[in-house]
BADREN-195543 format. One line per 3 residues: their letters; for each residue x, y, z of N, C-alpha, C. Coordinates in pm, whole numbers. Example, Ala and Ser with C-alpha at 12.3 -4.5 7.8 and 13.67 -1.06 7.14 Angstrom:
<pts>
AS> 1319:-569:780:1230:-450:780:1320:-330:780; 1285:-225:708:1367:-106:714:1290:3:787
</pts>
This chain:
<pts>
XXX> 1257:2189:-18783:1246:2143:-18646:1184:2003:-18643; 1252:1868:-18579:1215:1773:-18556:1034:1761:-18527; 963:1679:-18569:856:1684:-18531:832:1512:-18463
XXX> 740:1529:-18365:721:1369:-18286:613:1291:-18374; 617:1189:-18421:532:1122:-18497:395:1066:-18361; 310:1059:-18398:198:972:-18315:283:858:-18219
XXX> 300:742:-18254:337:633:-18240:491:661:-18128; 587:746:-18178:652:761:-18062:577:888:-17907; 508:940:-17981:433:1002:-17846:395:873:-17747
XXX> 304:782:-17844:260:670:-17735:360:595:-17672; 447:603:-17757:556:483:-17679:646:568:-17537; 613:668:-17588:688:741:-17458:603:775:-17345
XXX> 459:785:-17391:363:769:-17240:396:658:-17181; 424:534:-17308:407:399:-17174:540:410:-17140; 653:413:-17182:786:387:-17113:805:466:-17016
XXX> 732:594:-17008:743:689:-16876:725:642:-16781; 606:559:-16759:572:542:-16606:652:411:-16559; 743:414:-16627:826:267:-16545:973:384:-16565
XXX> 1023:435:-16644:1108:561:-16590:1085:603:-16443; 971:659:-16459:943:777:-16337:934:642:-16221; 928:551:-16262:940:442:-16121:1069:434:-16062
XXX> 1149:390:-16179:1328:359:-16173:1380:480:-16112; 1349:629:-16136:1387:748:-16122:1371:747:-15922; 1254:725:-15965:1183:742:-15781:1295:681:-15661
XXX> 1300:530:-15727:1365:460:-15642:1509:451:-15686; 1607:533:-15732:1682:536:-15774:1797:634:-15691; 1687:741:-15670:1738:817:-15573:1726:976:-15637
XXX> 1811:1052:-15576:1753:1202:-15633:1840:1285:-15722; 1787:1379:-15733:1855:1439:-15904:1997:1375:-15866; 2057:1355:-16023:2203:1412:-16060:2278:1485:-16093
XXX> 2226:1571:-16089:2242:1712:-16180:2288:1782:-16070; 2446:1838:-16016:2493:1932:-15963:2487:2084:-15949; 2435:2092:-16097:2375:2268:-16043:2252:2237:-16195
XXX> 2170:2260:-16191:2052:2222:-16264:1979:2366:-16261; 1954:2470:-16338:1939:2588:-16367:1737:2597:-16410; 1616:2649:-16351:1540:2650:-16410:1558:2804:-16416
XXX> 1425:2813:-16520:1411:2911:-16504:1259:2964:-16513; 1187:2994:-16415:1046:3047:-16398:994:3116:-16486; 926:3140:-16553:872:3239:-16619:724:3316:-16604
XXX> 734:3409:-16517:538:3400:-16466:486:3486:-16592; 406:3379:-16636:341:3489:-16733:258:3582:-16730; 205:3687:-16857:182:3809:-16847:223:3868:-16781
XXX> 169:4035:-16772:248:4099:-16718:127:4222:-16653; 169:4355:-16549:92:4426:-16507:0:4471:-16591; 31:4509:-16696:-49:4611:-16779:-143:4515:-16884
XXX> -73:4419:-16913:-137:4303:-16984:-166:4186:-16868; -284:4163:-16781:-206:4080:-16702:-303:3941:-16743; -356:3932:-16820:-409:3798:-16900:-541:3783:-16834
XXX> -592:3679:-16824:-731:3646:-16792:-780:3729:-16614; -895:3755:-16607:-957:3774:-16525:-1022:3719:-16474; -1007:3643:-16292:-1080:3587:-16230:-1226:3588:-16200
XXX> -1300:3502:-16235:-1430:3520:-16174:-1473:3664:-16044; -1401:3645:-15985:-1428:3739:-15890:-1316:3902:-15917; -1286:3893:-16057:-1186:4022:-16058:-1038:4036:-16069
XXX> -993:3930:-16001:-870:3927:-15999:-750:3883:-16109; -616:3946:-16143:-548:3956:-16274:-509:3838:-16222; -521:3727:-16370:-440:3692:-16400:-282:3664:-16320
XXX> -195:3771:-16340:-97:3790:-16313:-24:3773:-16191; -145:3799:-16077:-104:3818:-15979:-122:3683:-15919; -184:3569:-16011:-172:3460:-15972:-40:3365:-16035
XXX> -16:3431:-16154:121:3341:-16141:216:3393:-16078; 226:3530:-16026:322:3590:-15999:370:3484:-15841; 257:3484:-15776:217:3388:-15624:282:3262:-15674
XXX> 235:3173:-15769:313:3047:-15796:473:3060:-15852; 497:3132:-15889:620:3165:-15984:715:3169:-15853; 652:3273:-15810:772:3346:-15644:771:3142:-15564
XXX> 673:3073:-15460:708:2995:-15447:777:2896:-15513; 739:2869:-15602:783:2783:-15683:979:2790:-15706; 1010:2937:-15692:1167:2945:-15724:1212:2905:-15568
XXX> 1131:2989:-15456:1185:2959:-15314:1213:2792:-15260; 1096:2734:-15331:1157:2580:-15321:1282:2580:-15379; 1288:2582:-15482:1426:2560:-15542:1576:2608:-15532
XXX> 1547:2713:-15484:1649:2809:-15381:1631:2745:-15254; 1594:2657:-15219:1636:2560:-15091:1699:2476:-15087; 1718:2410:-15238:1780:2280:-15284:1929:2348:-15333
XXX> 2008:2325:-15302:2159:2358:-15376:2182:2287:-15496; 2135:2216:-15508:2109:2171:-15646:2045:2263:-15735; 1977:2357:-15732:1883:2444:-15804:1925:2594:-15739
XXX> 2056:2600:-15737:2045:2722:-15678:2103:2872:-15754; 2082:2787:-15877:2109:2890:-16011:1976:2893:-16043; 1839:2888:-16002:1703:2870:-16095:1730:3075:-16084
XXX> 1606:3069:-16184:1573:3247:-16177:1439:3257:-16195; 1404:3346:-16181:1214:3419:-16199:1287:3535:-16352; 1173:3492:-16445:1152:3548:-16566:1059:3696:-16594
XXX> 1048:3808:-16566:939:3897:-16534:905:3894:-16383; 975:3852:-16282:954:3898:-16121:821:4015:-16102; 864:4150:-16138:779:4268:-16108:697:4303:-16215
XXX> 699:4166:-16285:566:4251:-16380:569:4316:-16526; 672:4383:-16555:710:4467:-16649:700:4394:-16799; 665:4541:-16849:626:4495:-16991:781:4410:-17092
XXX> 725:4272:-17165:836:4212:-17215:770:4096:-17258; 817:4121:-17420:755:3989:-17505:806:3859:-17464; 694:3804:-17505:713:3641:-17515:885:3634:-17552
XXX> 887:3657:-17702:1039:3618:-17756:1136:3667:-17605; 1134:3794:-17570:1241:3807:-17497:1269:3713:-17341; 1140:3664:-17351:1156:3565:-17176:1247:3452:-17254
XXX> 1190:3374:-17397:1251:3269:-17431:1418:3357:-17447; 1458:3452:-17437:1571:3488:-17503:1676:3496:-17355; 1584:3575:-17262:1675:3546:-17161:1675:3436:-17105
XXX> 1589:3302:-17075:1622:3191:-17048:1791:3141:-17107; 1720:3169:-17253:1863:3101:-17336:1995:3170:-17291; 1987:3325:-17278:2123:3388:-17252:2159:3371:-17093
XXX> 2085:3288:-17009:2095:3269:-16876:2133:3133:-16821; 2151:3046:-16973:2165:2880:-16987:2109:2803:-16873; 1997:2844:-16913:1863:2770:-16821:1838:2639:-16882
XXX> 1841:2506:-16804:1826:2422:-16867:1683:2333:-16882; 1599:2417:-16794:1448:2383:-16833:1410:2508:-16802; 1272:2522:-16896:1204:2638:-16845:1052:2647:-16837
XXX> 1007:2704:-16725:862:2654:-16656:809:2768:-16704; 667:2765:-16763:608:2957:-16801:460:2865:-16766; 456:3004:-16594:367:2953:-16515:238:3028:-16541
XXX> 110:2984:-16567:-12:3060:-16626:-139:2990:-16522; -232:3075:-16508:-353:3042:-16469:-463:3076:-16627; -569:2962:-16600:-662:2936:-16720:-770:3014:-16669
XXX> -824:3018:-16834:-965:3105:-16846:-1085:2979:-16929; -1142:3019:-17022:-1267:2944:-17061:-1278:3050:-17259; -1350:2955:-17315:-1408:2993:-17470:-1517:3046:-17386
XXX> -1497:3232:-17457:-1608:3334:-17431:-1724:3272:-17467; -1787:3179:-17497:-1938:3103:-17536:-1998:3032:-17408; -1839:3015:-17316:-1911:2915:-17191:-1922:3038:-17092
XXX> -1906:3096:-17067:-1904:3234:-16977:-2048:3250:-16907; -2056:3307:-16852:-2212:3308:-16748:-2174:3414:-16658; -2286:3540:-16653:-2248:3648:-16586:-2280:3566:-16421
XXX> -2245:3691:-16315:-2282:3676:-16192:-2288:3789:-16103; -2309:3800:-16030:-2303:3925:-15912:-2206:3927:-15790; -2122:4004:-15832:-1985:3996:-15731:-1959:4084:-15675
XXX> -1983:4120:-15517:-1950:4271:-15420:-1996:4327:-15563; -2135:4368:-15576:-2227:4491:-15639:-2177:4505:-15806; -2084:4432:-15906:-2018:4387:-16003:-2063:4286:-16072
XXX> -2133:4334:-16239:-2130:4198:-16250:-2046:4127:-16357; -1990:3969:-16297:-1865:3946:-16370:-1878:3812:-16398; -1827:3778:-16552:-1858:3651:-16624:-1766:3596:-16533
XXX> -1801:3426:-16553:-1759:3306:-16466:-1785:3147:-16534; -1734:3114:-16537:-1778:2918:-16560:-1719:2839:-16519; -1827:2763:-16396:-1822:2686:-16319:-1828:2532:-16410
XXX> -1835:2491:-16551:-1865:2378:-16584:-1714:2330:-16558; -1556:2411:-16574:-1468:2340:-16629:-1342:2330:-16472; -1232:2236:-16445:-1199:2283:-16369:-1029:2208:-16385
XXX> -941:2222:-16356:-825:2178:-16371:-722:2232:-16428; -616:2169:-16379:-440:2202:-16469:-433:2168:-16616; -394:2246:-16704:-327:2160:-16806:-180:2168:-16845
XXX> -90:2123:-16943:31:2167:-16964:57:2152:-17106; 124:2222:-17205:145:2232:-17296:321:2231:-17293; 308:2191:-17490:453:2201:-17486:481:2236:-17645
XXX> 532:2235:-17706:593:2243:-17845:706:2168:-17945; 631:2106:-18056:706:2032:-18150:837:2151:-18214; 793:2270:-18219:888:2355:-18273:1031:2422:-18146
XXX> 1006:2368:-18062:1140:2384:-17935:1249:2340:-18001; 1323:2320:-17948:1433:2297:-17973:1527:2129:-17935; 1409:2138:-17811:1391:1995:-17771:1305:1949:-17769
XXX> 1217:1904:-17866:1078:1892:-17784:1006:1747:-17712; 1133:1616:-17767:1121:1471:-17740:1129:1522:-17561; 1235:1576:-17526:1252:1625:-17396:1189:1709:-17346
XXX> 1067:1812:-17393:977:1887:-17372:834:1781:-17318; 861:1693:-17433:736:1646:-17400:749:1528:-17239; 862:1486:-17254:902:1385:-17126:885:1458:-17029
XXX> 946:1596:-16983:901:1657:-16857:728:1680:-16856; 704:1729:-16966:570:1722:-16957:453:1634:-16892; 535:1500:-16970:443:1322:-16894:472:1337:-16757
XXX> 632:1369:-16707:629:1383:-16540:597:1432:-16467; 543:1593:-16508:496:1668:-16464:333:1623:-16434; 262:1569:-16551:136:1524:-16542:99:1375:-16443
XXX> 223:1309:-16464:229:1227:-16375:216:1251:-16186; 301:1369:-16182:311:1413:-16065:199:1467:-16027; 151:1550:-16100:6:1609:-16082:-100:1537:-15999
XXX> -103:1391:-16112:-209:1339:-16078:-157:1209:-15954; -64:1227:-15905:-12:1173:-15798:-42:1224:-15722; -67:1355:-15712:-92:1476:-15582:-227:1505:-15547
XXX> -311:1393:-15589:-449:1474:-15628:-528:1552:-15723; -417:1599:-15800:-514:1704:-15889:-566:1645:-16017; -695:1675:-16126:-678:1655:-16194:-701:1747:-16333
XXX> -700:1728:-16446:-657:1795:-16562:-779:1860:-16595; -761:1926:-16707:-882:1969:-16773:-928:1946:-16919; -1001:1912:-16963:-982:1863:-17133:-1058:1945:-17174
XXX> -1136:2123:-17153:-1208:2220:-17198:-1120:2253:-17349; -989:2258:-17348:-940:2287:-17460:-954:2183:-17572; -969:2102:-17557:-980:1973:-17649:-1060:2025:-17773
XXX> -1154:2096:-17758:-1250:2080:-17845:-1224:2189:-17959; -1045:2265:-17904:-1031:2341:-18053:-880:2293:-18034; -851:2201:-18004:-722:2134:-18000:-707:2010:-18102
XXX> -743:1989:-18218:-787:1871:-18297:-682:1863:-18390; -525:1851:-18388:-442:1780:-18483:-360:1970:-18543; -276:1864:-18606:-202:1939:-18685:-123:2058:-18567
XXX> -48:2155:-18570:-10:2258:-18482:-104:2246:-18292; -209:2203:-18336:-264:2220:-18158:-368:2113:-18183; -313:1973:-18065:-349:1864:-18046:-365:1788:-17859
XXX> -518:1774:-17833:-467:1715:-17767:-368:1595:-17720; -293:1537:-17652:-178:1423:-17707:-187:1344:-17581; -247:1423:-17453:-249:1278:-17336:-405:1313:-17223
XXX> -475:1264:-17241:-613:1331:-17176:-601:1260:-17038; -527:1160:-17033:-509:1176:-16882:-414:1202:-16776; -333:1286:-16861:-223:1368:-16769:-238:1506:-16792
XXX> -333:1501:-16900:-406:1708:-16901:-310:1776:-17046; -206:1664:-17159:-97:1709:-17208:-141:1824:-17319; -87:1901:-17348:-143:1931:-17498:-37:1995:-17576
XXX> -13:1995:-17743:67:2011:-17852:4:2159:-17882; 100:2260:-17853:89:2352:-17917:188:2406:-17962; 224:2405:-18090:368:2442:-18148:403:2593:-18147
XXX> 302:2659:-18193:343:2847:-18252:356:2876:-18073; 340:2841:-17947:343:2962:-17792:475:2990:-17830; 522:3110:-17857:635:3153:-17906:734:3113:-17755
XXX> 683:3175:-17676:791:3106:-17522:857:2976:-17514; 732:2882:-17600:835:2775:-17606:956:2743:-17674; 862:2754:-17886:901:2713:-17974:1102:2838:-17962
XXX> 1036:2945:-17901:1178:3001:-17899:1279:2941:-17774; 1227:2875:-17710:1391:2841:-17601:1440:2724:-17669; 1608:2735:-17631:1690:2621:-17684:1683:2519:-17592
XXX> 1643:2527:-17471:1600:2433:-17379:1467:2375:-17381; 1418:2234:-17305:1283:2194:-17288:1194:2275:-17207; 1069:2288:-17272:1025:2406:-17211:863:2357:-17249
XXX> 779:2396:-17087:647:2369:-17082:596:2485:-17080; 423:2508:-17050:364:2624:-17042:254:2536:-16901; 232:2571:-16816:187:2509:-16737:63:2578:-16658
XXX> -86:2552:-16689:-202:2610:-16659:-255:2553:-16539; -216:2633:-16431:-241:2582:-16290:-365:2557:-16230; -475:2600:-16291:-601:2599:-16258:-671:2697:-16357
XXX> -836:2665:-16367:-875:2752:-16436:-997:2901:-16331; -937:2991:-16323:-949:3065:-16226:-1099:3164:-16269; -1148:3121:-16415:-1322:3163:-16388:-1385:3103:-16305
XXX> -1371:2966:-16263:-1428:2857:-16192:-1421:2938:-16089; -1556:2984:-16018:-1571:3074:-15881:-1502:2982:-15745; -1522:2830:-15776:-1450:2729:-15651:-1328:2749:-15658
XXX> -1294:2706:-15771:-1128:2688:-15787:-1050:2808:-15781; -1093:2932:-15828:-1017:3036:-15818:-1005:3064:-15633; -1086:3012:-15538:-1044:3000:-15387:-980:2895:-15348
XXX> -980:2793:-15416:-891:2642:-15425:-741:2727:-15484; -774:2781:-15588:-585:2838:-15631:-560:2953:-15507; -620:3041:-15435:-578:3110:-15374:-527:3078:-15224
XXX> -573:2925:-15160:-532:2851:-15053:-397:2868:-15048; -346:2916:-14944:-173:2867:-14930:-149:2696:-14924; -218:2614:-14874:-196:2492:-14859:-218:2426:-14999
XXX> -333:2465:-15067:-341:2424:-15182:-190:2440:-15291; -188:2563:-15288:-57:2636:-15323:65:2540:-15293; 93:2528:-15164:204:2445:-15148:204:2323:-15170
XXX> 96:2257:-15220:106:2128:-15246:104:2061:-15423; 73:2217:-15474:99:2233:-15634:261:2232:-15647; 280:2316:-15594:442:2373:-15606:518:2214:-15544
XXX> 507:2172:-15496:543:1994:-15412:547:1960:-15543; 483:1933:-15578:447:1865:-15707:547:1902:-15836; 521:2047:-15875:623:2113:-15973:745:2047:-15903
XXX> 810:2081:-15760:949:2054:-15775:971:1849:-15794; 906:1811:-15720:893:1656:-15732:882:1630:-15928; 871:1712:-15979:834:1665:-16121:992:1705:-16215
XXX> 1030:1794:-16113:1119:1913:-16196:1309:1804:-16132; 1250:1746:-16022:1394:1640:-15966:1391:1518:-16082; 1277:1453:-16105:1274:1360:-16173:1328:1378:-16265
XXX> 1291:1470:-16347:1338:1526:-16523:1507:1550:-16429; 1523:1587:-16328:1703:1602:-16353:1744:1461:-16329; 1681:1397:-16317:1777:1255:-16284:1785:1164:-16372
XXX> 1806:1260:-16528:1849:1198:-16632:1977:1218:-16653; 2072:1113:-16651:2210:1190:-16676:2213:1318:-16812; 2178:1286:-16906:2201:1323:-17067:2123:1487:-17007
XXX> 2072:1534:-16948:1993:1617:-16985:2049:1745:-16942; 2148:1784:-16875:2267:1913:-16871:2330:1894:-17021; 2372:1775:-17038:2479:1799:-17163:2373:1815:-17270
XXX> 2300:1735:-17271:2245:1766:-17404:2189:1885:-17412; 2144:1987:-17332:2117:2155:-17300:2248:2258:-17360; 2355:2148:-17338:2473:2277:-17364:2490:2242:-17463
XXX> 2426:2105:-17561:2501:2120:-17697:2437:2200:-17761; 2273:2225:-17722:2179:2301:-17825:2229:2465:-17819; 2323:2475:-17743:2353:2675:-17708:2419:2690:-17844
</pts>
């Protein structure tokens, strides 16, 4: 699997932001039917991290995952996207990357809310419960993978996505940094939130470009009511689709999806 050297990572942060300029004013996707495909991660029984105040994981990407397709099911342009695990049900990593691919999805979003290294944790008292929390860390991050299939194009939606982010207000989180140091898991852009993680099997398995995208980190007792805002909410998801038009308004990027099938 192709791997990105240093030196073209950088060259593609700077050439991005005069892309994503040309793109802007250029006008909107080109891409006639442009296929995502959602992926909310975890699942009921596994449903991943636990909110400061209790709440799965799951049921927070499940909330971003569901909007996130309804935008896109507004656009006829996107009106092949799909939700990956909808209700929850038990199903490995490999098999989300498997039905993306057998569904010729030509990007694929695997939507997650963040937790914290069990060392920063700090109990608290919640409705008569008491439940670890850390308030030091707070933000999105996004990951992607040298072992994809695309990953020069993994990582470009990635910069737009971070770009968009921090167009919208939000900003990143660099808590992972500090076991993110080279080789397989690197941080690669600290001010768009980016990070290199090759083995997230969701990625390294789709034949399409494919992010992992950490919407907030939901121990944070603020932010986990900042992620639960509908307005907040809709102005994340603004963002995802504003990030997700740009990446289509590359001509090359349908065809080059169907050569990798």
């Amino acid at each position: 699997m192709e791997k990105l050297p240093r030196l073209v990572i950088w060259l593609i942060m700077y050439c991005l932001s005069f892309l994503i300029f040309v793109s802007t004013i250029s006008g909107d996707c080109w891409a006639e039917d442009f296929i995502i495909a959602i992926d909310i991660g975890h699942t009921i029984n596994t449903p991943g991290a636990t909110s400061a105040r209790g709440v799965p994981e799951f049921l927070f990407n499940q909330n971003i995952g569901t909007l996130l397709h309804k935008q896109l099911r507004q656009d006829k342009r996107f009106k092949g996207s799909f939700i990956i695990n909808e209700t929850g049900e038990d199903i490995s990593l490999s098999a989300r990357a498997a039905i993306a691919n057998q569904r010729g999805a030509h990007l694929l979003v695997s939507i997650h809310h963040d937790s914290v290294h069990p060392k920063d944790l700090s109990p608290w008292l919640c409705q008569g419960s008491i439940m670890p929390h850390c308030d030091k860390f707070t933000g999105y991050s996004i990951f992607y993978s040298e072992k994809n299939r695309r990953p020069l194009s993994s990582l470009i939606f990635a910069v737009i996505l971070g770009s968009e982010m921090l167009q919208g207000g939000f900003c990143p989180t660099l808590h992972h940094a500090e076991y993110f140091r080279g080789g397989d898991k690197d941080l690669i852009d600290k001010t768009r939130g980016i990070y290199k993680y090759n083995n997230l099997v969701v990625l390294k398995e789709a034949k399409m470009p494919a992010v992992l995208f950490e919407c907030g980190i939901i121990k944070n007792r603020n932010e986990e009511l900042i992620l639960g805002d509908p307005e907040y909410q809709h102005k994340m998801v603004v963002a995802l689709f504003h990030a997700i038009k740009l990446f289509c308004s590359q001509p090359n990027i349908i065809e080059s999806s169907q050569n990798n099938r």
